[in-house]
C-alpha positions in Angstrom: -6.6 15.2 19.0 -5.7 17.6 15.9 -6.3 17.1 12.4 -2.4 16.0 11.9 -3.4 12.8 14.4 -6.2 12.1 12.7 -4.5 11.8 9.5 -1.8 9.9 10.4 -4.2 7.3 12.3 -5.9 7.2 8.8 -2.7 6.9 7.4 -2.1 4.2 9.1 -4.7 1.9 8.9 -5.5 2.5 5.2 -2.1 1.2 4.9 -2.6 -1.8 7.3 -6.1 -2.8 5.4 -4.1 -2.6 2.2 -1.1 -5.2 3.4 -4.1 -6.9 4.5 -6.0 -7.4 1.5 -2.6 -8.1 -1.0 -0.4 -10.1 1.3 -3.1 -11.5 3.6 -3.3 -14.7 2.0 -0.1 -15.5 0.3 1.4 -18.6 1.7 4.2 -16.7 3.9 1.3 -15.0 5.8 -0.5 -18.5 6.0 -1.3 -18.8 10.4 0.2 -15.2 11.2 -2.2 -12.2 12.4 -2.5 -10.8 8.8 -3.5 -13.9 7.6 -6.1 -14.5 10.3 -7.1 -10.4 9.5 -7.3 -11.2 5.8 -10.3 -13.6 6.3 -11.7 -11.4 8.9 -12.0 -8.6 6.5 -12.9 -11.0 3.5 -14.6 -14.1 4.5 -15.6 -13.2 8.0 -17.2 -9.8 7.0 -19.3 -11.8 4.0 -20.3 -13.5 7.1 -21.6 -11.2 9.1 -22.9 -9.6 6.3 -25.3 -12.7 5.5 -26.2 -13.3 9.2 -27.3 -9.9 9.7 -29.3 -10.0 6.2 -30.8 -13.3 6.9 -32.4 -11.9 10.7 -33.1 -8.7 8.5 -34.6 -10.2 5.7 -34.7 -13.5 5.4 -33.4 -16.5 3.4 -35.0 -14.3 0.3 -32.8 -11.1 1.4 -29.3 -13.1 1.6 -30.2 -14.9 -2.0 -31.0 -11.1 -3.4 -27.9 -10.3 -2.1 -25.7 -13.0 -3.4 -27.3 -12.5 -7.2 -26.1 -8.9 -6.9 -22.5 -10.4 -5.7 -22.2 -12.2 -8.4 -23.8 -9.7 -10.7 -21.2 -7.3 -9.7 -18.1 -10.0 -8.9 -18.6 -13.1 -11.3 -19.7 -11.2 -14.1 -18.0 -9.1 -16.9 -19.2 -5.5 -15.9 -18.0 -2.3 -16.7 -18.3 -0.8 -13.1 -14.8 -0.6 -11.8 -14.0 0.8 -15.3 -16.3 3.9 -14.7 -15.3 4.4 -11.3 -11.3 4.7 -12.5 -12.3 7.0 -15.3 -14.4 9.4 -12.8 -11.9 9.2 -10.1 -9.5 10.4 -12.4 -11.6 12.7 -14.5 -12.6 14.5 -10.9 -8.8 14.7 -9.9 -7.8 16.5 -12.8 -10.8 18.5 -12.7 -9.5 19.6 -9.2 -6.1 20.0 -10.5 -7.4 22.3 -13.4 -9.5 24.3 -11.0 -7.1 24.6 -8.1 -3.9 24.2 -9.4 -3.5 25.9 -12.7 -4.2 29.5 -11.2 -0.5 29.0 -9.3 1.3 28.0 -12.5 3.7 29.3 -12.7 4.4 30.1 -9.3 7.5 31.3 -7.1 9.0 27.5 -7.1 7.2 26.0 -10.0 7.2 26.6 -13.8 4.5 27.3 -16.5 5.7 24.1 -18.1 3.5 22.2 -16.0 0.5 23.4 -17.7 1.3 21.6 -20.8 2.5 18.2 -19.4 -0.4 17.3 -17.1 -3.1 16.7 -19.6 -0.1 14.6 -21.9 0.5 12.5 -18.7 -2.9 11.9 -18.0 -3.9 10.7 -21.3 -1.1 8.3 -21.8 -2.2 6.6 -18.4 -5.7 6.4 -20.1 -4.2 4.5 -23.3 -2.0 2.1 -21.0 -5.4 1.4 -19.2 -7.3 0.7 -22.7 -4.5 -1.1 -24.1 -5.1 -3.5 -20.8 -8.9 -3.4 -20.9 -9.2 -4.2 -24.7 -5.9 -6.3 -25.1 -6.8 -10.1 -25.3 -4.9 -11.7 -22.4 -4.0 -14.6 -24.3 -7.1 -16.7 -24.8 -6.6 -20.6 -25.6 -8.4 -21.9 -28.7 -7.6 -24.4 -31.4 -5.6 -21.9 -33.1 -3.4 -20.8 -29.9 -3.5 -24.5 -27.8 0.0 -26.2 -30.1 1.8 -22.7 -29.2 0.5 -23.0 -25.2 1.9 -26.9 -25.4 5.3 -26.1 -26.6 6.0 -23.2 -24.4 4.7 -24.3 -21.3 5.0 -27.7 -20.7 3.9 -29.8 -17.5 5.8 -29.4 -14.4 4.5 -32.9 -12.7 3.9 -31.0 -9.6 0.5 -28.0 -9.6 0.5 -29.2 -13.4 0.5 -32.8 -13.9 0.4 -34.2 -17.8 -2.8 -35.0 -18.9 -4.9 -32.5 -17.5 -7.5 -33.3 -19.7 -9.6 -31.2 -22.0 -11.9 -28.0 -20.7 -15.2 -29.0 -20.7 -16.3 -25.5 -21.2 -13.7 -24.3 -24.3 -13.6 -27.7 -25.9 -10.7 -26.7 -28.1 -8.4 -29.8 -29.4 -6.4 -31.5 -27.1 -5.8 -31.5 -23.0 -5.4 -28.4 -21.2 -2.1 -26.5 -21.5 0.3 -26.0 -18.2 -0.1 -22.4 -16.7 -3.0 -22.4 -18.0 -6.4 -21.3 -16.3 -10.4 -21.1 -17.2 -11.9 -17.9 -15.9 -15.4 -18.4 -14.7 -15.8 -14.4 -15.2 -15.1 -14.1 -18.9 -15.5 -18.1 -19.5 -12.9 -18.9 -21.5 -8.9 -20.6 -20.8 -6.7 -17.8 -20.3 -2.5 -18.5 -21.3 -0.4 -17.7 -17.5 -3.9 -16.4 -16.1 -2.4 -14.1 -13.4 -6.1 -13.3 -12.2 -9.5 -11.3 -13.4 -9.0 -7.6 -13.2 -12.3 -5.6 -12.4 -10.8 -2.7 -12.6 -9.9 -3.7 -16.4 -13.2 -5.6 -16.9 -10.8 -8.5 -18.5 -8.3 -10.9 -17.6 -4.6 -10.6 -16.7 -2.5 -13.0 -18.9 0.3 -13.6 -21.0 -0.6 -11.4 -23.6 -1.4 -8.2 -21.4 0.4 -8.6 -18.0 3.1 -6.1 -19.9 1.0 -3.7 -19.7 -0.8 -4.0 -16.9 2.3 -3.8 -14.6 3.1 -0.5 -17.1 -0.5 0.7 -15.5 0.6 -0.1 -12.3 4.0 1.8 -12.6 2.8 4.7 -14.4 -0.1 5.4 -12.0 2.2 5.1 -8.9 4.9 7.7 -10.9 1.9 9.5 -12.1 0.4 10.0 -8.1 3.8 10.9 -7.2 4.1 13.8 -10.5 1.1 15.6 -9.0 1.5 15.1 -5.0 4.9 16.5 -5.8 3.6 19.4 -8.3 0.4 20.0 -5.4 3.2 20.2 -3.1 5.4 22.8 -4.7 2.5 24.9 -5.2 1.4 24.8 -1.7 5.1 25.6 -0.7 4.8 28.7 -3.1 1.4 29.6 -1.4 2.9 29.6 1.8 5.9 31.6 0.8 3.9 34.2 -1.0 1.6 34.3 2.2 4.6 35.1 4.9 3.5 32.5 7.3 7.0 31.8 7.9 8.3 35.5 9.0 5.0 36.5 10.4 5.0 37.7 13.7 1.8 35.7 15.3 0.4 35.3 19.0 -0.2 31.7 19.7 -3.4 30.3 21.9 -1.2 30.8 25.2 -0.6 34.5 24.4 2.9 33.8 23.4 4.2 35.5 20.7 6.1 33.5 18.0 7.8 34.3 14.8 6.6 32.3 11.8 3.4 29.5 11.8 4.8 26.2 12.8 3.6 23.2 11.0 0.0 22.8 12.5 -0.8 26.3 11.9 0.6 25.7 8.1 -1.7 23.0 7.7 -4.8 25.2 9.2 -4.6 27.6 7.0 -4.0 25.3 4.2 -7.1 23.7 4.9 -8.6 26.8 5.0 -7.7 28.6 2.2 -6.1 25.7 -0.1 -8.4 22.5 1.3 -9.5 21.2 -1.9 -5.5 20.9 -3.3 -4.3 19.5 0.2 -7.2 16.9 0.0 -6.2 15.9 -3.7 -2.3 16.1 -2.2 -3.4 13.1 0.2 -5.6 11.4 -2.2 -2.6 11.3 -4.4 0.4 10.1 -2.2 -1.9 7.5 -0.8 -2.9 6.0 -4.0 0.7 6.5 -5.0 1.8 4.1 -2.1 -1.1 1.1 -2.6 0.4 1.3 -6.7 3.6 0.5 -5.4 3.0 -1.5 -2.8 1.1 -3.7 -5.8 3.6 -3.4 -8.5 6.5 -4.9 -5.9 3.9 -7.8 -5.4 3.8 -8.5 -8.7 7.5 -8.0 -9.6 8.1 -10.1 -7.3 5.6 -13.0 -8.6 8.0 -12.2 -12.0 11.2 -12.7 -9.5 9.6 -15.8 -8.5 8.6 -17.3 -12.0 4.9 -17.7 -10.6 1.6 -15.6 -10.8 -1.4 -15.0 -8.8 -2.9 -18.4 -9.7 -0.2 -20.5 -9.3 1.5 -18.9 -5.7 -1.9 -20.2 -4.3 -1.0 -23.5 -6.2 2.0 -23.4 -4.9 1.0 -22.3 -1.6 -1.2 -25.5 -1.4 1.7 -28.0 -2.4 4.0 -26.4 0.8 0.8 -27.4 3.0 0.8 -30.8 1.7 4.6 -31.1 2.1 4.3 -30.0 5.0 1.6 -31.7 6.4 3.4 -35.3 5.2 6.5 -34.5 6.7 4.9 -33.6 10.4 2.6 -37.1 9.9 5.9 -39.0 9.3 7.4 -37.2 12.0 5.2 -38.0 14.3 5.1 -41.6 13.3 8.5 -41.3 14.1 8.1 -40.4 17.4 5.0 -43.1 18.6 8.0 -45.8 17.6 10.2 -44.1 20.3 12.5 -41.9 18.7 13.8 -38.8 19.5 12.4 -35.5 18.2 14.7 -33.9 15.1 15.2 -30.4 15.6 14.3 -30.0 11.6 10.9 -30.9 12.6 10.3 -29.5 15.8 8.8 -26.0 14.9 7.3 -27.5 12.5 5.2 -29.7 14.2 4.2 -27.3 16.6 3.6 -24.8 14.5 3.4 -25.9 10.8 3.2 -22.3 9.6 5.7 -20.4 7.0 7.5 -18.9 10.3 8.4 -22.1 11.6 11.3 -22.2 9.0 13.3 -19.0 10.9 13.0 -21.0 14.3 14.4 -23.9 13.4 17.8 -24.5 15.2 21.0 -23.9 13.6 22.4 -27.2 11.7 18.9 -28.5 11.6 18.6 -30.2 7.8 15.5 -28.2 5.7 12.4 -29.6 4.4 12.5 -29.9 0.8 9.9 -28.5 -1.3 9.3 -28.9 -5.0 10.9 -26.5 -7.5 9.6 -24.5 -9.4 10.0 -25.5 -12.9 9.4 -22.3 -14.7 11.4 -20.2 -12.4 14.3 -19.1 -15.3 16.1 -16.0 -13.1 14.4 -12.8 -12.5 15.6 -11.9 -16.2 14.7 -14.2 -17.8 11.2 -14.3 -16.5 11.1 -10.4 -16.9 12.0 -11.1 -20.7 9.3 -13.9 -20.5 6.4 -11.2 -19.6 7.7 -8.7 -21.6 7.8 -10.5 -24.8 5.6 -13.4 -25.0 6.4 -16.8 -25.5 3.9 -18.0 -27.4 3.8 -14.9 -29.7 7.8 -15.8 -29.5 6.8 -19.4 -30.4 4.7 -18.4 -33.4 7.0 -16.0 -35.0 9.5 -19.0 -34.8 7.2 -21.2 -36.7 6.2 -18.1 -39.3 9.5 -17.4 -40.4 10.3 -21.3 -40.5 7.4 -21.8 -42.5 8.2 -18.9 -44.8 12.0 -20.6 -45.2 10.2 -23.6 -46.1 8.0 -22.2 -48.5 10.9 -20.1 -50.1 13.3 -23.2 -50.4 10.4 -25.1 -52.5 9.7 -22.4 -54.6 13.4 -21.8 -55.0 14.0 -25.8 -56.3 10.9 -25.7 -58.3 12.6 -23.0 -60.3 15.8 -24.7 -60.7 14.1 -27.8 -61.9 12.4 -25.8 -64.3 15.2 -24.2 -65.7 17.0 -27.7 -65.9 14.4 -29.0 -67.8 
């Protein structure tokens, strides 16, 4: 097996584990293999983990070990944070060292030199303005604003959710609202707790997290396809591809094929093919996240709430298989809506059902608006929408008193 196999086998499954993890446990993977993998590589693994710590080293070992957990997990930390920052402060140190000395090359300009570093840092100030951005923390000041924009949907928010016993700001708990046990405080549209921001993901800062995501992936693909002109221009200037060479069989051939191309890649230009991979990879797992989330916007939903949601189809579900089978213990026949259902239960079910066969219906979702609208929604808040509203309808009050207090002077 040659290096080209191996890469594509690692190819391969890095791209599977990825699916994994993100889609894994979404409701439309609930019962399939890559739901049954996602808590095999999650769940399952944390339990082999503690089994094999507790014959190891005891009860004492596994609680050591679940302190660190939550240390690391449950706990703001700046970890993740460091890691991004060397990760990217290597690759660029690679791309200074490796790269640089072929600009400008026979297929590349010198131009490149300049716009590399001004990429990088505006990736770093869309990752700060992330990090340090508050996501749209709830108080006494913020919870009228939360109320008015987001009102209760009756179904994963009901009205009166009471207040949070942790926050104790005024009033009950606004919809689409969440308390985050990591930072401990109610978050507006909590999407979910970012360690690789060391904050949450909310109303206020989702914007720009998603511009992280996008800028990363487009950033990735700027220097895979940069590493990738250069290495073209290396193999150009080298002749590889008009050389005469004798192959392993004695044959001779004109010009290195492709495996031969990569060999001497590897051996001459290893450290820029590596950071080549490194980079398309990543490229692919940005994008593969930033759809996920676009298409929580398309959906008018987030992290949170599609496992809310994801729990409401399951009881739906669930009550419509019970009555079915009622159904059938008092003799009747079996509906063909219901058949794969109760067989099955499972998100699948719904493509099997026989043609003509009337659909189960599930709740709405009350703060789907249309992809635009919900796009507009995350791109200009609607609480900071909410309160501009009230600002300048305060100031129109306070202009229109001072305005008749004049005129009644003036009378007088």
């Amino acid at each position: 097996m040659d290096i080209i196999q191996l890469g594509l086998i690692y190819v391969g499954i890095l791209g599977f584990y990825v699916c994994v993890l993100v889609l894994g446990e979404t409701p439309m993977f609930r019962n399939t293999p890559i739901g049954w993998a996602h808590w095999a590589l999650t769940e399952g693994l944390g339990y082999l983990f503690s089994s094999c710590m507790r014959c190891v080293a005891g009860e004492r070992g596994v609680a050591a070990c679940r302190r660190l957990g939550i240390v690391i997990c449950e706990r703001p930390n700046p970890a993740l944070q460091y890691f991004y920052l060397g990760v990217v402060a290597a690759g660029y140190y690679v791309f200074c060292t490796e790269a640089y000395p072929h600009l400008p090359g026979p297929l590349i300009g010198a131009w490149h030199r300049l716009a590399a570093p001004v990429v990088v840092l505006a990736g770093f100030a869309l990752f700060f303005a992330t990090s340090l951005m508050d996501p749209g923390t709830i108080d006494d000041s913020t919870v009228e604003a939360n109320h008015a924009c987001y009102p209760p949907d009756g179904v994963i928010y009901p009205a009166g959710r009471g207040t949070c016993p942790t926050c104790r700001y005024r009033g009950d708990r606004p919809a689409r609202s969440k308390h985050c046990d990591v930072c401990d405080r109610c978050v507006s549209r909590l999407d979910h707790h970012c360690g690789w921001m060391n904050n949450c993901i909310g109303e206020r800062n989702i914007r720009y997290f998603l511009g992280f995501l996008i800028y990363h992936a487009l950033l990735c693909s700027y220097a895979t396809w940069i590493c990738i002109t250069i290495l073209r221009g290396v193999v150009l200037e080298s002749g590889l591809r008009t050389a005469r060479l004798r192959g392993r069989d004695g044959e001779m051939m004109s010009g290195a094929n492709f495996k031969l191309t990569i060999e001497y890649l590897l051996v001459f230009n290893g450290n820029l093919l590596m950071l080549t991979v490194f980079c398309s990879l990543v490229a692919v797992l940005l994008y593969v996240f930033f759809g996920y989330h676009m298409f929580l916007v398309y959906s008018g939903t987030t992290t949170n709430e599609s496992v809310k949601w994801g729990k409401v189809q399951l009881e739906v579900e669930a009550t419509a298989r019970a009555k079915e089978k009622a159904r059938l213990a008092s003799g009747g026949a079996a509906s063909d809506a219901m058949r794969a259902v109760v067989r099955k239960g499972s998100f699948w079910s719904r493509f099997v059902r026989r043609a003509g066969a009337e659909p189960i219906e599930y709740p709405s979702n009350a703060y789907d608006n249309g992809f635009f609208v919900n796009l507009y929604d995350v791109l200009f808040p609607p609480t900071a929408r909410y309160n501009r509203k009230q600002a300048t309808a305060a100031a129109k009050t306070a202009a229109s008193s001072a305005g008749k207090r004049a005129r009644a002077k003036k009378t007088r």
